[in-house]
N, C-alpha and C positions, 0 to 999 in steps of 0.2 A: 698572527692568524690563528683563529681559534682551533679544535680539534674538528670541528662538522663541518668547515671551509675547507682543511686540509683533505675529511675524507671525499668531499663533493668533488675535489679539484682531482683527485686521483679518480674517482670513480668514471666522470667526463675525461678525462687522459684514457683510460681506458675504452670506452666503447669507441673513440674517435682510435683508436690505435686498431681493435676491432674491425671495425668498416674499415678503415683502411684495408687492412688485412683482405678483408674479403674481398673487396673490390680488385686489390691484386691478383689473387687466385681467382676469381672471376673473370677479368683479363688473359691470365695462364690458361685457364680453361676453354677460352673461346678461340685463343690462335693456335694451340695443340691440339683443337677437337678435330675429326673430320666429320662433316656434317650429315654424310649420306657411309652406312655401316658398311663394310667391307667384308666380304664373303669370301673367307677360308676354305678353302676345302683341296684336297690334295687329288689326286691322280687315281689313286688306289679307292678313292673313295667314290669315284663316276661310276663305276660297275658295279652289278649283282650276282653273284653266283647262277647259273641254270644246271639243277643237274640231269637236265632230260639233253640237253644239248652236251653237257658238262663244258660248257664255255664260259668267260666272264661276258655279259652282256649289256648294253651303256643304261641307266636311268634314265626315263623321261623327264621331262623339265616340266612346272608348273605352267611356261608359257603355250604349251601345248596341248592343243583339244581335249578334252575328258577321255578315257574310254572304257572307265567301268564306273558304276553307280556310285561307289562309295570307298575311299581309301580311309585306314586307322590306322594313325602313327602312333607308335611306342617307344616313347623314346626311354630306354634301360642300361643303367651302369651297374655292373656288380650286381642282377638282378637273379641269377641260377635259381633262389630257392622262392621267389615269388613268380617268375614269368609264365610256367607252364599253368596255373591253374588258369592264369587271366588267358592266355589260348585258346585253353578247352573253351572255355565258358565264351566265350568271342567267336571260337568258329562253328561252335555247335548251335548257334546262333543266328548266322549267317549263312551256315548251312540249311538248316531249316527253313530262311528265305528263299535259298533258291532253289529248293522244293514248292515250296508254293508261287515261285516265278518262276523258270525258266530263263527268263531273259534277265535277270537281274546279275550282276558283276559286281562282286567286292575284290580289294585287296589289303592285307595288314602287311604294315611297314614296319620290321624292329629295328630300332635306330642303336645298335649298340656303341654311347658312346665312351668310348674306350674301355669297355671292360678287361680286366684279367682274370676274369674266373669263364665260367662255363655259358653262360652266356648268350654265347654264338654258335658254340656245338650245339645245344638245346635248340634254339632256335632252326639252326639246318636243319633239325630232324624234322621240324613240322615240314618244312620244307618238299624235300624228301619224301612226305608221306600226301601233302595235297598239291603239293607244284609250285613254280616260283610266278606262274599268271596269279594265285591267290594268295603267295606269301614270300614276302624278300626281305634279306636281311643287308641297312645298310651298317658295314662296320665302321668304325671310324677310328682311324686311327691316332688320335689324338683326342683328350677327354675336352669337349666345346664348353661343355654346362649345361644344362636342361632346357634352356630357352635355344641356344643351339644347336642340342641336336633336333627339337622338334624344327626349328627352319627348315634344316636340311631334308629331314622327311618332309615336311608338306615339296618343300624346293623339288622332290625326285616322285612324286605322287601323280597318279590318275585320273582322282576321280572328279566327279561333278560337286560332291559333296565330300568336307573333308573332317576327320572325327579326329581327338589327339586326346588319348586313352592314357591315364597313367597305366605303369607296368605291375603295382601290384593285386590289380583286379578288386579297391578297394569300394569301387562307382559297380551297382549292377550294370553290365553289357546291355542288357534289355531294355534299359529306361532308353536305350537311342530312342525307342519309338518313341517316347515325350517329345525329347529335342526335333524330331521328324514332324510329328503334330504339330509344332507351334512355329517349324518354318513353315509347314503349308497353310497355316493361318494367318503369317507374315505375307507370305508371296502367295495365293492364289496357286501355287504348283505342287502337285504330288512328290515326294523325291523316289519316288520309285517307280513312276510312271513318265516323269518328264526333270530325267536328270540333263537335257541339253538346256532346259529355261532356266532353272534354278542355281546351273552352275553359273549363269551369269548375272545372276543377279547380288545386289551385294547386303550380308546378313551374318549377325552370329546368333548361334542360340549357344547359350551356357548352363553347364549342370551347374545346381546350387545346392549348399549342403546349410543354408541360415536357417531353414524350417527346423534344426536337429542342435544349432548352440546351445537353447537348454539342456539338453541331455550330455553336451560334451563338457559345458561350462562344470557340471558335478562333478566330470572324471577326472578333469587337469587339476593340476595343482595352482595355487593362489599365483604364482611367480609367472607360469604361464600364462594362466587368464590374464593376465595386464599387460605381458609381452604382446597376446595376441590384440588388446583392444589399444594396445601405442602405435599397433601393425595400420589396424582397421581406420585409427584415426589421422594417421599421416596418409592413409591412401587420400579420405574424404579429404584434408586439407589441402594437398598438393598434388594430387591425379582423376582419379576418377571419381564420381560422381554419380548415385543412385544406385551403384552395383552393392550387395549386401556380400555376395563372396568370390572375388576377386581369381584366391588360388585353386577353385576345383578343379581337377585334373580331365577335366570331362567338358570339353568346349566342339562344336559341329560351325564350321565354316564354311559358306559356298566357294564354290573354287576360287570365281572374283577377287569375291572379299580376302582369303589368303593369301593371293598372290601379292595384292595392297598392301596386307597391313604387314607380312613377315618382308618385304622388298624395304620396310623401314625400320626394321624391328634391331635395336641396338642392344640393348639386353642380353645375354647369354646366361645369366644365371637364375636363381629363382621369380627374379619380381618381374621377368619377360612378360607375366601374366596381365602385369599393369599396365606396362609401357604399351601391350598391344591393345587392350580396349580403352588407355587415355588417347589412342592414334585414330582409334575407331571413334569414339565419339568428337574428336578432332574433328574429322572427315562425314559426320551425322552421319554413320553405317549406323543401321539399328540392333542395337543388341537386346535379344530377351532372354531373360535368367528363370530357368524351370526348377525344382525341386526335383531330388531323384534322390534315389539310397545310398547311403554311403555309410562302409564299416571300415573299420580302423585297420589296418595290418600291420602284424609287428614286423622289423626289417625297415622301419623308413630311414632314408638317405639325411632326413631334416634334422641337425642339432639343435635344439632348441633355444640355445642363446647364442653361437655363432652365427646360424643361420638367418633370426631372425634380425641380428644387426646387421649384416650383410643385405639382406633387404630394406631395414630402414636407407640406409647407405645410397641405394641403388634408388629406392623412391626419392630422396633428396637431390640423385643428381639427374636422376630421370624431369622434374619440375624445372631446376634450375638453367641445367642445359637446352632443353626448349627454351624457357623464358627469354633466354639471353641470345639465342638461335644457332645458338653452338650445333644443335641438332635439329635438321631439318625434315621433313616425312618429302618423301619422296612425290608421290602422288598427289595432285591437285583438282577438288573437286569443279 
C-alpha cells in the first residue's frame, strides 16, 4: 500500500471516528438535556425592600396585569462606578415624562446580580430618594449571568412595555423614543397613551449600534475585528437571521412578547441575546432593529477572548440543541 492510500485510509478512519464521536455526545446531550429551562431563584430573592413601609414586600409576576407604562431592567454585577450616571440620565428622563403626563407610571428594576461591591447600597439610595413604586432593587443572591438576571427582572416587572437597559449608560436613555416610534408604527398603538393594547400584543424593537461598525471597526484592534465577525458569522450561520446587531444592550418588549420568549429562554450568559430573538423569529414575533447612540464605556464586564468563545460556545449549542429538540420553546403559535 502506497503512502496516499495509507494517508486516505487514516484520514476516512478519522472523520468516521469523528461522527461517531458526535453522534455520541449528540445522544448524551438529548437525554441529559431538560427541554423546558428551569427557574432558579431562591426565597430571599421574591422581595423588594420598601423603605416608606420599611417592610420586605413580594414582586409581581410578569403573569400579572401591567400597571405602570413602562418598566427598565438593569441588570448590574460589580457595577458601583458606572450605575449612578446611567440613573440620573434615566430618571431625569422619565421624570420629565411625567411632567408632561400625569398619568404616565415608570419603574426601573436593578437587578443586582450577585454583586460584592457597592452596588446595592447605591442603588437604595435612589430608592430612598424617589420610592420603591418608581425604583426597586432585585438582589440576588447568587451571580445567574446576564441573560439571568435580566429573566428575573422582566419575570418581577410591571409594565405594559418592557425596556432592558445595559448598566453602563453606554445607549442614550432618550432614543427609547425611536424604539417608542417604531412600535407605534408596528402596532397602530401609542405606548403612552394606550399601554393596555400594546402590552398585549406581541413585538420587539431593538437598539442597533451597525450604523457606527465603521467607526468602531478603526478603534479595535485587527484580533478583535475578526473575533467580532467569527461572532457575526456563526450567528447568521446557525441563529438568527437579518438581525445586523444581535448584542445591543438596549431591547423594548411588549409585556406579551416577554413573558414568551424569557418562559423559554435557556441562556444565562452573554449570547441569551440570540437565543431570544432565534425564539422570536421561531415564533414570527416581529422584530425591528432602530439605530440609536452608543458610546463606549470603560469598566466592561466583556473579556474579549474568553468571552467571545464562551459565546461562540453557547451559539453552537443554542442551534444544535434545538435542532435535535433537546430544547423546546415552550409556547406554541
Amino acid at each position: 500500500m502506497d503512502f496516499i492510500s495509507i494517508l486516505f485510509t487514516l484520514i476516512v478512519h478519522g472523520i468516521v471516528a469523528a461522527l461517531s464521536l458526535f453522534v455520541i455526545l449528540t445522544i448524551l446531550i438529548y437525554v441529559t438535556t431538560n427541554p423546558y429551562p428551569s427557574i432558579e431563584r431562591f426565597t430571599e430573592e421574591e422581595t423588594y425592600y420598601n423603605p416608606k413601609s420599611k417592610c420586605k414586600e413580594k414582586f409581581p409576576s410578569i403573569n400579572d396585569p401591567h400597571s405602570v407604562n413602562l418598566s427598565v431592567i438593569v441588570p448590574a454585577y460589580n457595577e458601583e462606578e458606572r450605575i449612578s450616571p446611567m440613573l440620573d440620565e434615566t430618571l431625569n428622563f422619565l421624570e420629565r415624562r411625567i411632567k408632561e403626563n400625569s398619568a404616565y407610571k415608570y419603574e426601573i428594576l436593578v437587578v443586582s446580580d450577585g454583586s460584592n461591591d457597592n452596588t446595592v447600597k447605591i442603588t437604595e439610595n435612589y430608592i430612598k430618594q424617589y420610592g420603591s413604586d418608581k425604583i426597586r432593587c432585585l438582589n440576588l443572591i447568587k451571580n445567574r449571568g446576564k441573560g439571568g438576571a435580566v429573566k428575573l427582572g422582566m419575570f418581577s416587572s410591571r409594565g405594559a412595555l418592557l425596556l432592558f437597559a445595559d448598566a453602563d449608560g453606554a445607549s442614550k436613555f432618550e432614543d427609547l423614543v425611536k424604539l417608542e416610534a417604531a412600535f407605534e408604527q408596528l402596532t397602530n398603538y401609542n405606548p403612552i397613551n394606550q399601554p393596555q393594547e400594546i402590552s398585549q400584543y406581541e413585538a420587539i424593537i431593538i437598539g442597533s449600534r451597525a450604523h457606527l461598525e465603521k467607526e468602531s471597526l478603526a478603534k479595535r484592534s485587527i484580533f478583535r475585528n475578526i473575533l467580532m465577525y467569527g461572532f457575526h458569522t456563526l450567528v447568521w450561520l446557525f441563529t438568527v437571521k437579518g438581525i445586523k446587531d444581535t448584542q445591543c444592550g438596549f431591547k423594548l418588549f411588549s409585556r406579551k412578547a416577554a413573558n414568551i420568549l424569557f418562559e423559554s429562554l435557556h441562556v444565562n450568559r452573554w449570547a441569551f441575546d440570540v437565543e431570544l430573538l432565534y425564539i422570536a423569529q421561531k415564533l414570527n414575533i416581529p422584530i425591528v432593529e432602530i439605530p440609536i447612540r452608543w458610546t463606549e464605556i470603560d469598566g466592561s464586564k466583556v473579556t474579549p477572548v474568553i468571552s467571545w468563545i464562551q459565546m461562540g460556545c453557547d451559539l453552537g449549542l443554542i442551534w444544535l440543541k434545538y435542532k435535535i429538540g433537546a430544547w423546546k420553546i415552550k409556547y406554541v403559535k
